[in-house]
Each structure stands twice: as C-alpha cells, then as structure tokens.
RODREN-395397 format. One record per residue (C-alpha): y negated, x negated, z; residue in one letter. Coordinates in pm, whole numbers, plus 50000, padded with zeros to 5 digits. Example, Ala and Ser with C-alpha at 12.3 -4.5 7.8 and 13.67 -1.06 7.14 Angstrom:
{{50450,48770,50780},"A"},
{{50106,48633,50714},"S"},
This chain:
{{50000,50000,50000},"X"},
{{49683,49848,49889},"X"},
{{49401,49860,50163},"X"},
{{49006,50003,50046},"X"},
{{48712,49757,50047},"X"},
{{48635,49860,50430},"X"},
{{49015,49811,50555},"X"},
{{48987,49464,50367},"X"},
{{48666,49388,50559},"X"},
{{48844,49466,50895},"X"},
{{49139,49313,50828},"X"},
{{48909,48975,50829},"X"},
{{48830,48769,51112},"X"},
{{48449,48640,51086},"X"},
{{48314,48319,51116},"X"},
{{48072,48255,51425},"X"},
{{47725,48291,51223},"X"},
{{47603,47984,51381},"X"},
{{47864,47796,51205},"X"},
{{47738,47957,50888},"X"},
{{47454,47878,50922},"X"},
{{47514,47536,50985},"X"},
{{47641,47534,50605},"X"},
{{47275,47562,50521},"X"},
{{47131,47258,50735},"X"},
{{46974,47624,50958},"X"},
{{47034,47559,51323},"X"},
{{47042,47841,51603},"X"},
{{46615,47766,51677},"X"},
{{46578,47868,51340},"X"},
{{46776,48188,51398},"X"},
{{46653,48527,51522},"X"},
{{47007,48724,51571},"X"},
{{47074,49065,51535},"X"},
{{47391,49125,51663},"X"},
{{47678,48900,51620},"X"},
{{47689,48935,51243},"X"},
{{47320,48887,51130},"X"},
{{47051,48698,51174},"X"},
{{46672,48666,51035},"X"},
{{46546,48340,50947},"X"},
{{46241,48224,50991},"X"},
{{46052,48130,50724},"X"},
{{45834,47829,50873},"X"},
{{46120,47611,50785},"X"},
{{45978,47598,50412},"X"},
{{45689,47408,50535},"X"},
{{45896,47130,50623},"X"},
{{45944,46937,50299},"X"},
{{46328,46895,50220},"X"},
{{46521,46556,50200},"X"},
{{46724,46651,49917},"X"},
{{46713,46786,49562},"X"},
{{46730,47116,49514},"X"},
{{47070,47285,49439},"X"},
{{47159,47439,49135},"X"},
{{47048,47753,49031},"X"},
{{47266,48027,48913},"X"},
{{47183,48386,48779},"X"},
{{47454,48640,48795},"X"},
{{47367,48906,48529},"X"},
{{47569,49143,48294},"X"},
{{47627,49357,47979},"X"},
{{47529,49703,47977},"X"},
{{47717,49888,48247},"X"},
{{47893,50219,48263},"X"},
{{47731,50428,48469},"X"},
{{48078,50305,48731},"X"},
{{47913,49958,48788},"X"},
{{48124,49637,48657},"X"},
{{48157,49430,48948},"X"},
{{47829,49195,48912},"X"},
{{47820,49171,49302},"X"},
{{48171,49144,49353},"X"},
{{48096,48837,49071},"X"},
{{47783,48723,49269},"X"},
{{47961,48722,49628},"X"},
{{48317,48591,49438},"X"},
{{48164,48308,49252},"X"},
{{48028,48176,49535},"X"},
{{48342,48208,49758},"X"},
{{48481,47974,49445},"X"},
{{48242,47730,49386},"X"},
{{48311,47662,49754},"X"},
{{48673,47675,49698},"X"},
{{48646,47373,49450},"X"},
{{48413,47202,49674},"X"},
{{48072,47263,49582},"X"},
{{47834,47416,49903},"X"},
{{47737,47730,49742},"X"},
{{47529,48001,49885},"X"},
{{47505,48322,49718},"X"},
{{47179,48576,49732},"X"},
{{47194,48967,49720},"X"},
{{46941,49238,49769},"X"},
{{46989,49485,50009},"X"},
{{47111,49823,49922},"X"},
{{46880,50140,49896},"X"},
{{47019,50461,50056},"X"},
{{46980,50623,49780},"X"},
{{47288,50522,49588},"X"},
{{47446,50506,49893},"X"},
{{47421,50850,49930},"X"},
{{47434,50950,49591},"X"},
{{47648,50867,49338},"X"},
{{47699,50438,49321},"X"},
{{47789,50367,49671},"X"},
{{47734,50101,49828},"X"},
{{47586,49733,49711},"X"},
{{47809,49466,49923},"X"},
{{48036,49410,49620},"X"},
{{48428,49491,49669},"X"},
{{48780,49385,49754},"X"},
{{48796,49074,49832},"X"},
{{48482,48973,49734},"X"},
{{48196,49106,49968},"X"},
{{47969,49044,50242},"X"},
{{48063,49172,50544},"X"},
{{47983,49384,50740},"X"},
{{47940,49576,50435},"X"},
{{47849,49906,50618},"X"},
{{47512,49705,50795},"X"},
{{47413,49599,50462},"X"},
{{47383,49961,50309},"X"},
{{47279,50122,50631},"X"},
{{46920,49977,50786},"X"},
{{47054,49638,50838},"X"},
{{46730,49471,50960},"X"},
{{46521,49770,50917},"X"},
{{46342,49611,50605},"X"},
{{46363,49897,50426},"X"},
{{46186,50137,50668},"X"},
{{45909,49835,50731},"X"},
{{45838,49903,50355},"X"},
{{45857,50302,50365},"X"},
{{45608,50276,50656},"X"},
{{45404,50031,50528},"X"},
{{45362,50205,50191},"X"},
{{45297,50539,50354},"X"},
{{45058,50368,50576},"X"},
{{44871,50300,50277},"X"},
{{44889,50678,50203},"X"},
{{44762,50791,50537},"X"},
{{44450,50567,50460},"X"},
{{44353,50673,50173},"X"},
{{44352,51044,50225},"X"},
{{44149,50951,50548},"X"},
{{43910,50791,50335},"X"},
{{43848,51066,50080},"X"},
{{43818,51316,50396},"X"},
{{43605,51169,50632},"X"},
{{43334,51132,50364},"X"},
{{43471,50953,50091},"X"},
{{43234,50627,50130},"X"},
{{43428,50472,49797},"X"},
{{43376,50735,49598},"X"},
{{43701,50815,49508},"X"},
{{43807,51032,49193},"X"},
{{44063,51280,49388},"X"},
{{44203,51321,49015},"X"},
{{44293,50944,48971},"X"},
{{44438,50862,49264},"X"},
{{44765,50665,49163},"X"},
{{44944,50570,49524},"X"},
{{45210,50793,49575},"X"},
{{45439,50829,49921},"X"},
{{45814,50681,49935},"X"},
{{46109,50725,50136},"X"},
{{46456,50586,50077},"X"},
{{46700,50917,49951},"X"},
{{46674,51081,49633},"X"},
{{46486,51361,49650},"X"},
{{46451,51522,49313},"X"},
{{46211,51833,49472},"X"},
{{45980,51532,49584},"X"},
{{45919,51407,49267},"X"},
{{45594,51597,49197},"X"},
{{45418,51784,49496},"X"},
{{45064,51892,49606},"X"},
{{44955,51775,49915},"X"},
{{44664,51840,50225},"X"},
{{44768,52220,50146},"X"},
{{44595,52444,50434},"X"},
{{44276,52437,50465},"X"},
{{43974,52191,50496},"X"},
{{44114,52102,50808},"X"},
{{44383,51897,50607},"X"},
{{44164,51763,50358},"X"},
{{44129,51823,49966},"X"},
{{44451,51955,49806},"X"},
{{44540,51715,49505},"X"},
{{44863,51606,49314},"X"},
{{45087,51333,49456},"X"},
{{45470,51279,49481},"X"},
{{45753,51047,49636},"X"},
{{45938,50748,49446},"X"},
{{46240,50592,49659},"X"},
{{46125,50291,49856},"X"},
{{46332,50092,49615},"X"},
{{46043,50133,49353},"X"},
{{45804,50092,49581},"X"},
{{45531,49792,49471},"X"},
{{45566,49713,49851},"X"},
{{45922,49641,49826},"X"},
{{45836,49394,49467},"X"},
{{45588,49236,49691},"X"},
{{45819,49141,49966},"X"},
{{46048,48974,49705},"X"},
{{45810,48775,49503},"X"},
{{45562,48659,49826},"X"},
{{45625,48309,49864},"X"},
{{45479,48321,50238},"X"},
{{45302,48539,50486},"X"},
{{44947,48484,50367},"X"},
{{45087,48519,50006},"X"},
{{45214,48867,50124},"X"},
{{44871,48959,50288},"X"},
{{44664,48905,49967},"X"},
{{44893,49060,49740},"X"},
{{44910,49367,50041},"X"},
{{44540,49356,49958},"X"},
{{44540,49385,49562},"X"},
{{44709,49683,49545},"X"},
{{44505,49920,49352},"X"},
{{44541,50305,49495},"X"},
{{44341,50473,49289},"X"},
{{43971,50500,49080},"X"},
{{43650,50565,49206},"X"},
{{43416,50843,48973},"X"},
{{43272,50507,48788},"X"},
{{43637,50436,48646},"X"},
{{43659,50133,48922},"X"},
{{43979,50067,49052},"X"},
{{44016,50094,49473},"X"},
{{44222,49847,49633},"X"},
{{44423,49826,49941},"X"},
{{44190,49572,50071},"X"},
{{43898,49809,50030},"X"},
{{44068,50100,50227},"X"},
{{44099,49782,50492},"X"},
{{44458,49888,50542},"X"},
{{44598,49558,50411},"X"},
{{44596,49371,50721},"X"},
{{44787,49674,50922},"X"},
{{45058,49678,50650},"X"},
{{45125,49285,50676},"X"},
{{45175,49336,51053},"X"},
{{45397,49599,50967},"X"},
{{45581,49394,50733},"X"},
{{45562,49034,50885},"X"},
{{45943,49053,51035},"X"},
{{46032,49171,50704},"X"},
{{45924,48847,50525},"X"},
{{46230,48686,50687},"X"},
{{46587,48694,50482},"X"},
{{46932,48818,50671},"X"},
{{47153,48582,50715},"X"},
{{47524,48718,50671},"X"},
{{47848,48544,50550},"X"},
{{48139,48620,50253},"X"},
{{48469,48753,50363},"X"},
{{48521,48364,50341},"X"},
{{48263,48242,50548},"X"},
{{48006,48139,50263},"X"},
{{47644,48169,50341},"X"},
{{47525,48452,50254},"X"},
{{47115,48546,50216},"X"},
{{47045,48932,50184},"X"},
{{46671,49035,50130},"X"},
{{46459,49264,49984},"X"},
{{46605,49569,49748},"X"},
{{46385,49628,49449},"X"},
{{46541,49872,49154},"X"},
{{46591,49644,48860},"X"},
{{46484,49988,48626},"X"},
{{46163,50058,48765},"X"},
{{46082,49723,48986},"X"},
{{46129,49340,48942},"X"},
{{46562,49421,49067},"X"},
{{46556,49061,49239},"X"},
{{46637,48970,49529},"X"},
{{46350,48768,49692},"X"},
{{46177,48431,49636},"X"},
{{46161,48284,49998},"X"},
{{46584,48367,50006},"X"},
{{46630,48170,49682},"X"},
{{46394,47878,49854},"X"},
{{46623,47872,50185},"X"},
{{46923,47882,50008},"X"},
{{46840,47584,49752},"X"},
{{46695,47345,50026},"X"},
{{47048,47288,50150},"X"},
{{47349,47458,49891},"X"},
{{47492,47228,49625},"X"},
{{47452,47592,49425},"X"},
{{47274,47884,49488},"X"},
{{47427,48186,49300},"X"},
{{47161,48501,49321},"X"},
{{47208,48846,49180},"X"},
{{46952,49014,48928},"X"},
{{47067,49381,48877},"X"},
{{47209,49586,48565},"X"},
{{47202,49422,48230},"X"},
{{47051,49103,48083},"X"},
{{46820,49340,47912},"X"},
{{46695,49412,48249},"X"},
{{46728,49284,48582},"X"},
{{46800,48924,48429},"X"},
{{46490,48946,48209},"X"},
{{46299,49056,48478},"X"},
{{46428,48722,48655},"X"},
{{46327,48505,48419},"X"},
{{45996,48647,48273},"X"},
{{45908,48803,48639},"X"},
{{46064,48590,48947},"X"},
{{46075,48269,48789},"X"},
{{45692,48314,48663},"X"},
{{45598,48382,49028},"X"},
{{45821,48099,49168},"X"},
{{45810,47823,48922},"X"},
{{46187,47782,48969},"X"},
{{46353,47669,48640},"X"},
{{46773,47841,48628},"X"},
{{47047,47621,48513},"X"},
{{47271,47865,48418},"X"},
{{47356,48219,48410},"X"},
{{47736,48426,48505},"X"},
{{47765,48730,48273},"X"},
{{47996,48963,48375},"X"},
{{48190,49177,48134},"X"},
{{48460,49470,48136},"X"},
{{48668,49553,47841},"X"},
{{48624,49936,47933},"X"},
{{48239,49927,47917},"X"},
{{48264,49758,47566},"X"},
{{48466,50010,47480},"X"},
{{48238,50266,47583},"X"},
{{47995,50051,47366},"X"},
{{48137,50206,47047},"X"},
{{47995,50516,47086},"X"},
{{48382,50701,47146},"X"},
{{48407,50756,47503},"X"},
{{48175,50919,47759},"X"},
{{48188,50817,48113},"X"},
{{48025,50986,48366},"X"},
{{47959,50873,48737},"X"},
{{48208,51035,48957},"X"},
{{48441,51109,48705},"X"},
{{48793,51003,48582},"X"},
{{48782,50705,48337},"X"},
{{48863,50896,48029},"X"},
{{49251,50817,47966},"X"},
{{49209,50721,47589},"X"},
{{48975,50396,47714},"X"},
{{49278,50302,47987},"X"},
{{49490,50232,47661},"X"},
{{49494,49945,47423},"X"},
{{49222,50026,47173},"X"},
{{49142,49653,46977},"X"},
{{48915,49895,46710},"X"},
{{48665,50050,46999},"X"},
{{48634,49712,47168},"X"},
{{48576,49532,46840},"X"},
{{48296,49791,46800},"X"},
{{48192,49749,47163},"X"},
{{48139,49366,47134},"X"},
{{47783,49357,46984},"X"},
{{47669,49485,47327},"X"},
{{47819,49157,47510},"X"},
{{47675,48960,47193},"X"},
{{47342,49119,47249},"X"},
{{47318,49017,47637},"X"},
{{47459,48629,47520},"X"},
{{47163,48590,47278},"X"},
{{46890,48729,47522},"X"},
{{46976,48501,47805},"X"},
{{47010,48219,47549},"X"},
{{46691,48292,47412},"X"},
{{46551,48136,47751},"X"},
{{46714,47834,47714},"X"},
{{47008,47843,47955},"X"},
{{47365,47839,47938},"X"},
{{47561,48102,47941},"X"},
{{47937,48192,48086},"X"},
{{48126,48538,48063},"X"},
{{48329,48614,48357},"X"},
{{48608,48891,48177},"X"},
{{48612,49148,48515},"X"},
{{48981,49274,48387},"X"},
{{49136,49578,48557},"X"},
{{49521,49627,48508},"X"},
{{49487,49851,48206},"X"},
{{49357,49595,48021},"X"},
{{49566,49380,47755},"X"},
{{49592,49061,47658},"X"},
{{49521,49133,47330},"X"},
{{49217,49310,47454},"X"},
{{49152,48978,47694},"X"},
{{49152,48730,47410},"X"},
{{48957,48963,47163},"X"},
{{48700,48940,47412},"X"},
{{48700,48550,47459},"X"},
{{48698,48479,47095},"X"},
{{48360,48731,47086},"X"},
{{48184,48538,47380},"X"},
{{48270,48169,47251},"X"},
{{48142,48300,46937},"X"},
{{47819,48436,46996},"X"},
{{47746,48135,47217},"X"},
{{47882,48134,47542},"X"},
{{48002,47794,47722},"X"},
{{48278,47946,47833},"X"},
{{48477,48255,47896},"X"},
{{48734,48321,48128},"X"},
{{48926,48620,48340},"X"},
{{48819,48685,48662},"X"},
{{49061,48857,48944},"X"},
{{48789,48795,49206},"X"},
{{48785,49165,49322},"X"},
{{49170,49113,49412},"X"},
{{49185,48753,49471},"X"},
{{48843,48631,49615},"X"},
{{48738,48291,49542},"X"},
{{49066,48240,49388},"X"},
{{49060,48464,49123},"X"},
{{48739,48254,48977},"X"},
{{48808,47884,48971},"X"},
{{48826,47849,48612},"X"},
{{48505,48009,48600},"X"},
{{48369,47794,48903},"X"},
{{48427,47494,48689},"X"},
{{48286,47638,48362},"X"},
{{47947,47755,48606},"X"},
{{47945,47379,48721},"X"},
{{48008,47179,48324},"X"},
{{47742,47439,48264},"X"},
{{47472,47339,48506},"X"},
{{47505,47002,48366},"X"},
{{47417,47104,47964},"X"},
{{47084,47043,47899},"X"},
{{46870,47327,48014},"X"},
{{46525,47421,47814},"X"},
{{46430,47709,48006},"X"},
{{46145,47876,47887},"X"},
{{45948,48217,47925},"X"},
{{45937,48486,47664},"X"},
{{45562,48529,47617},"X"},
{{45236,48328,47777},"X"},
{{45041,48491,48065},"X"},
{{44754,48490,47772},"X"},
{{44917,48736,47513},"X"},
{{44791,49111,47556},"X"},
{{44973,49370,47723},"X"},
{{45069,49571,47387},"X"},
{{45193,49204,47244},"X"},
{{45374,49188,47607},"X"},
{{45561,49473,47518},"X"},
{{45631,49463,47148},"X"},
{{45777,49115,47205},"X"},
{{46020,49255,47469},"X"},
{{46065,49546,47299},"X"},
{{46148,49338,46955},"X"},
{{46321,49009,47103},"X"},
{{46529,49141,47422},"X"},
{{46600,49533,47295},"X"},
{{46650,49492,46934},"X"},
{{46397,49749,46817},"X"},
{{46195,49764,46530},"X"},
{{45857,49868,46666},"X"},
{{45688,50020,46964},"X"},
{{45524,50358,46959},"X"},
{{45303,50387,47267},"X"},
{{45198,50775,47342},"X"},
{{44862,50856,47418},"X"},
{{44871,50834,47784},"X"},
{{45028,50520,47782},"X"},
{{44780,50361,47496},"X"},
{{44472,50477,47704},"X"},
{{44616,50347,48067},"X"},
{{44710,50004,47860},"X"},
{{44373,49977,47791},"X"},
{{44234,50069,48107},"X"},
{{44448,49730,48212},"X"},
{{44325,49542,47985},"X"},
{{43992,49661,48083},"X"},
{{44017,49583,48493},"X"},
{{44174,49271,48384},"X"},
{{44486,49313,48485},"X"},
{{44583,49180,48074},"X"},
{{44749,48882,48213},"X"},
{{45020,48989,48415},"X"},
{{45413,49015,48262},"X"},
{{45572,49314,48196},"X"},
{{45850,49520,48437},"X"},
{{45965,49697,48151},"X"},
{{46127,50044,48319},"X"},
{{46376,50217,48110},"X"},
{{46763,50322,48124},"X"},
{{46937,50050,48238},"X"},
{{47248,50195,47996},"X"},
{{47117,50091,47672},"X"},
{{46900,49822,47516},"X"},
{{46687,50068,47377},"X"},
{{46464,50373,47607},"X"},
{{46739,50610,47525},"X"},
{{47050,50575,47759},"X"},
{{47299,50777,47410},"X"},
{{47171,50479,47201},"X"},
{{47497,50228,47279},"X"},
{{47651,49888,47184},"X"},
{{47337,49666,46995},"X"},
{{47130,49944,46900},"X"},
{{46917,49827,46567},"X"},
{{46674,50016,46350},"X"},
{{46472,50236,46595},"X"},
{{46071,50237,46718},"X"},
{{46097,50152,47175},"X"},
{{45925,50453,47316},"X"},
{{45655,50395,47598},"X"},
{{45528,50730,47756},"X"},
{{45305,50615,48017},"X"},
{{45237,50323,48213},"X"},
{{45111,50197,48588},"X"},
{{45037,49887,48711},"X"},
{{45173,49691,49054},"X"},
{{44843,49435,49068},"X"},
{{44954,49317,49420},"X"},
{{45311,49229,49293},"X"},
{{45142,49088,48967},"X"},
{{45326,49290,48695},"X"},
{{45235,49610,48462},"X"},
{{45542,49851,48485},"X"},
{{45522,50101,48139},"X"},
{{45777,50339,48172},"X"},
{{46004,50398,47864},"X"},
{{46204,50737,47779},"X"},
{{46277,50925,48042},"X"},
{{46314,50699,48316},"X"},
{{46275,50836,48699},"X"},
{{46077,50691,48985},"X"},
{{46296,50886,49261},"X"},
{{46641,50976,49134},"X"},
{{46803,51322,49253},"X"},
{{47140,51424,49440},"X"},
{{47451,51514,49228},"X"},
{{47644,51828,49303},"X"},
{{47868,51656,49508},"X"},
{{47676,51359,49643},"X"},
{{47867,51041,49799},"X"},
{{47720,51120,50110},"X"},
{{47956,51425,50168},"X"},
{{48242,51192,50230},"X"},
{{48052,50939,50464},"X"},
{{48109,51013,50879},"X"},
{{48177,50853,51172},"X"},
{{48550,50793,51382},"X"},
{{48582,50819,51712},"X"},
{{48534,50511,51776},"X"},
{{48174,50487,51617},"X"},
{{48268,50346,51289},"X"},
{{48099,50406,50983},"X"},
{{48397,50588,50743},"X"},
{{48419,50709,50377},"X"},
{{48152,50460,50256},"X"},
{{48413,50332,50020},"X"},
C-alpha cells in the first residue's frame, strides 16, 4: 500500500534545524525559531561581505502545464535533495503557498512524495504569518486612503481614479468588483473598489524583490493609489502610510528556514502569483542561500513563458544576479494535451485515451516543450529537461521526448522518478544541472530599461509568445500612455495572462503561431518597479469550484491538519 504525500512526511524523522542550518554557514544567533521546524533569518547577515564565491544559480521552470500541475516543486525540492546526493551543498528556494489554491482547486505548494519540504501543512497554512503581514499591510494602505478623501480630501483625490484595491488570501469570486463606504456620509463617499488575493498583491512583489529593509520602505512609499483631479498620481508616501506598513512588514523581510524530507536547506519566502505578479520567490532568500550553497536551485512558477521570464527580465533586473542554468520540467501527458485532442480539467479524471501510448499526439505536443527550450535559450543559459514520467508512460513515449529536447537545444534530457524516489530518482539529472553550470553562460535581458512600454510588450509578445502582433484596446492604449506620461516608461513588463498557453487565450495550445496578443487593460506596481497589462481574460482574485479542495481538509483528534493531500 503506497502511503499519500502527508503519511510520507510523517513517516520521516527531521533533522534538528540547527544542524540545517549549519549547512548554510547560519548559526543559532542568526536564527529566530518558530517552533522546532522553522526558523526566520535575519537578514543583517548580508551586510557582512562573504568569503566565498557565490554558488551556482539554478532556475527550475517548465512547459505549459495542465491545469493538474507537473511536478516543478517536487523538481525544485528533488533536485536539490540530488545535487546533495552527488555531493554538491545545494539549497533549494520556494515561495510560500497562497490559501487560495489551497483551498480551491491546486492544493497545496510543498511539492510531493518524496520530494517536499516538510512540514508541508505549515508551509500552506500561515507558516510565519507573512502572508497576513501583507493582507494587513495592503489594507492598511486602504484604510488610509479612504480617510484621506473623507476627512477633507487635502490631495485632491479623483474618487473615480482611485486604483488601490483591498486583498485577502481565499478566492472570492463575489469580491471581485464591489462598492464600498455604502451608508451614509457617516462612512464616507460610496465609490467602486474590489479584492485581488494577497498573492497579487504589489505588497507581496515588493517583499520579494526588496533587497533590504530601507529598500522595502521606499518602494512601500512609491506605490501609487490613485490620481488626484489634475491627472497626478498619489503615492503611498503622500497618504504618509508608508512608514506604518514597513513596521508592519519588517518581520516579514526575513526568509523561513525549513529543510527537505532529506535534510537539505530549505529557504521559503514570499508567494507572488507568477500570472498576475513577478511568481518568484524573493531576492534576499536567493542572497542567503548563495553566500554559502555550492548550488542554489529556486523555483519560478508555471511555464517558461511566464514565471521564468518574469525571473529573468523581472528578478534578475532588480538583483543583478546572472543564472547559470535552468531545470525544465516536462510530462508526456501535458504534451499530449498540447495537440489540441484531450481536455483536462482540474479535479477531474485524466482522460483514459492520454493514459495510453499515443506517439502521434505527443509528436504534435512537442512544439510546446520546443517553444519553452528556445525562450529560456534566448537568455543565454543552458537548458536541461527533467522527463517527470508517471507509470502510464512508455518508453517509446520516453525516448520520443528526449530526441525532441536534445534537438531543439537542450544539454541534456533525462527521466526523473524524484516524486517516488527523492534525490535518487534525479542523479543523472544532478550531473547534467552541474556539466551545465559549467557551459559558457551569456545571460542577457530581453529588452533595455530604455525601450517604451508598447515596444516592452510587442517584444514579449513577439519573442517569448510566438505572436504576430499586439492589439492593445482602448483602455489599455490610454493607461499605457498615462505611464509613459508619469514616467513610469522605464520599468519591465509583468506580463499577466493564462498561464496555459503562450498566447492570452488558455484554448490556444502546443506553439501557437499566426495570431495578434490581446492586451485589455493595464496597471502599474511603481513600488515593485514593473507595469502589469493584463492579457485575455486573466483574473486578479480567482473563485471557488463547486466542490472546492477545502471540503476535504479537517482536523484528527489529535490536532493534525488532514485531507490536505
């Protein structure tokens, strides 16, 4: 009988997290514990300037996923568990999960099997309370500025243009749009507002691209929360609510410390949504991690199209730290999706045609994995596919997809059984990931801080989704050039759109070629530096399904967390 992800996590012994973080040259004054099995760190230890090179740097992305998820964690947390297997000190990096998917359809963001951090149920539940430091933080923000515009409005604020909306970390589809100080006077001036999940909060993209606490406070303070009646834009800093929402975010700064189901070092920090924010984990985690690991494996989410894109034109930008290499992770039955036969839906049976041998839907599949190969190579790195198999899968199937990866330009491609094997299950890959950090890396950015937004975007749109053109719709083409106005122009791009195609339009699958990239409207994150326009039919605060994960999740009577998994 084969045990679930949270009997496997049981069934574990853990190391003492002192000796963890030993691993990581981070002694026990350096330590703020939560428990037995977590532990801030402070960040001061980045002023002290670092005896050693920096480790290697390695980005775990993917193709396209189903909406099922194809094991990038499990890849991020495995890898890591075998680098260390074949002696290399290796530290891997993971956001923090939202309660949203937790709740809702995904589950939870620890990875699986074998391959996990543990406890897996802290990391998806509050943890360290980061994630409500951000929800009240950002809705401190809110409080403010309705205060301002009742008692007076000294900054002359254009009730119709304010852009800060509220947060809180559940999807909430009734939230989405709502009308708030309803009631009389007494509450203020009714006006339009809504709720995105914290996850997509520019609070929670802050906290994972601030490079230190005073970094944090002036980026608290660029905000912008709205327009005055002179088209102006109204900061944070002018509401004078910055300062409050650093204190309330200060502890928050710090990365968990947490450990593998092998005892690697394990960072977890910050949880931005790769479709709407920056979906990195943050800076200052990367920074620990590299002043001591050999390797540093860190996690950006969905597809090279996205989250990985967003690493390189976004994180790195902010950081100035240069990747060696990148882990793509691949799964025969999302390339078979990729051929336009099957439909998968979340919390649904696979469809049993895609659990059979099918060599003519994968072969139609594999322009998707080709697709993700030539965007990360377009950066300059190397790139090697891990081949996440699941026992339906053949070895015809296997191969097919080998050949496919070598081809399009991949150092090297090989299975992975990490999910069922741990570190074990990825030592061919751990020595590919390590031949690879050697190549000769050319990393490079995909546009200069200097191009205009609209260039911004037609390059991404062009280079990394394959389209032809961009058609911008009015709104967006008028808050572009608001932007541009303000002088925002030099900021990258969070491109948010479907993270289940290249294109804005999640039925568009494989390498979609031949169509004009849709941007419908647009809104810019000034204090985490980036303009987000928001393609198709994207969501700021996803919604429930009928029958939401959340109905299985309870307590035993011994206070354990139970049906997370």
């Amino acid at each position: 009988m084969s045990l679930n992800d949270q009997e496997v996590t049981r069934s574990i012994p853990l190391r003492p997290l002192a000796e963890v973080a030993e691993v990581l040259g981070i002694g026990v004054d350096q330590l703020e514990m939560y428990g037995d099995t977590k532990a801030k760190i402070k960040i001061d230890m980045l002023d002290t300037p670092s005896a050693r090179e920096p480790g290697k740097y390695i980005v775990v992305t993917a193709i396209t996923p189903t909406p099922l998820g194809e094991g990038k964690t499990v890849h991020t947390v495995g890898i890591s568990q075998a680098l260390n297997k074949i002696g290399k000190r290796t530290c891997c990096v993971i956001r923090q999960a939202s309660m949203g998917p937790v709740f809702g359809i995904k589950g939870g963001a620890a990875g699986g099997g074998y391959s996990q951090v543990v406890p897996p149920e802290e990391i998806n539940l509050h943890l360290t309370g980061d994630f409500h430091a951000v929800t009240s933080a950002h809705n401190l923000c809110s409080a403010f500025l309705d205060a301002s515009y009742f008692h007076g409005n000294d900054l002359d604020i254009d009730v119709d243009r304010i852009t800060w909306r509220r947060v809180m970390d559940v999807n909430d589809r009734a939230l989405r749009e709502i009308e708030v100080a309803r009631g009389g006077e007494k509450n203020g001036t009714p006006h339009g507002s809504g709720f995105d999940i914290t996850s997509a909060s520019e609070i929670m993209a802050i906290l994972g691209l601030a490079t230190d606490l005073q970094d944090l406070r002036k980026r608290l303070g660029s905000i912008v929360v709205a327009y005055n009646t002179s088209g102006d834009p109204v900061t944070a800093e002018d509401l004078k609510v910055a300062g409050a929402m650093a204190a309330v975010l200060k502890d928050a700064l710090k990365p968990t410390l947490m450990q593998t189901l092998e005892g690697t070092p394990a960072i977890v920090h910050t949880g931005p949504f790769a479709n709407i924010a920056h979906g990195n984990s943050s800076i200052i985690a990367d920074r620990i991690a590299l002043r001591s690991a050999d390797i540093v494996v860190t996690e950006a989410g969905f597809g090279a199209d996205m989250g990985a894109e967003k690493f390189f034109d976004i994180k790195c930008r902010a950081s100035g730290l240069d990747p060696d290499a990148a882990l793509m992770v691949a799964t025969i039955r999302a390339l078979k999706m990729h051929s336009g036969r099957f439909e998968i839906k979340a919390g649904k049976p696979l469809p049993e045609a895609l659990t059979q041998e099918d060599l003519g839907a994968l072969s139609e599949g594999l322009c998707n994995l080709e697709g993700h190969i030539a965007n990360v190579k377009s950066f300059g790195i190397p790139v090697v596919v891990a081949i996440n198999i699941f026992p339906t899968d053949t070895e015809a199937e296997i191969e097919m997809v080998r050949k496919a990866a070598l081809a399009a330009g991949a150092s090297a491609a090989h299975v992975s059984t990490m999910f069922m094997d741990g570190g074990a299950g990825g030592e061919d890959l751990a020595h590919a990931l390590v031949a690879a950090c050697e190549e000769e890396s050319n990393f490079e950015l995909l546009y200069p801080d200097d191009m205009s937004l609209k260039e911004k975007i037609h390059e991404l749109a062009t280079k990394i989704c394959g389209a032809d053109g961009v058609e911008s719709e009015d709104e967006a083409e008028q808050l572009l050039a608001q932007f541009e106005k303000d002088g925002f122009g030099h900021l990258p791009i969070c491109m948010a759109k479907t993270q289940y195609s290249f294109s804005h339009d999640a039925a568009l699958k494989g390498r979609p070629t031949g169509y004009t990239f849709v941007v419908r409207s647009a809104r810019v994150a000034v204090g985490a530096g980036f303009v987000y326009p928001l393609a198709g039919k994207i969501l700021t605060m996803p919604g429930l399904g009928r029958t939401p994960g959340g109905t299985r999740i309870d307590i035993n009577k011994d206070g354990e967390v139970v049906g997370m998994f």
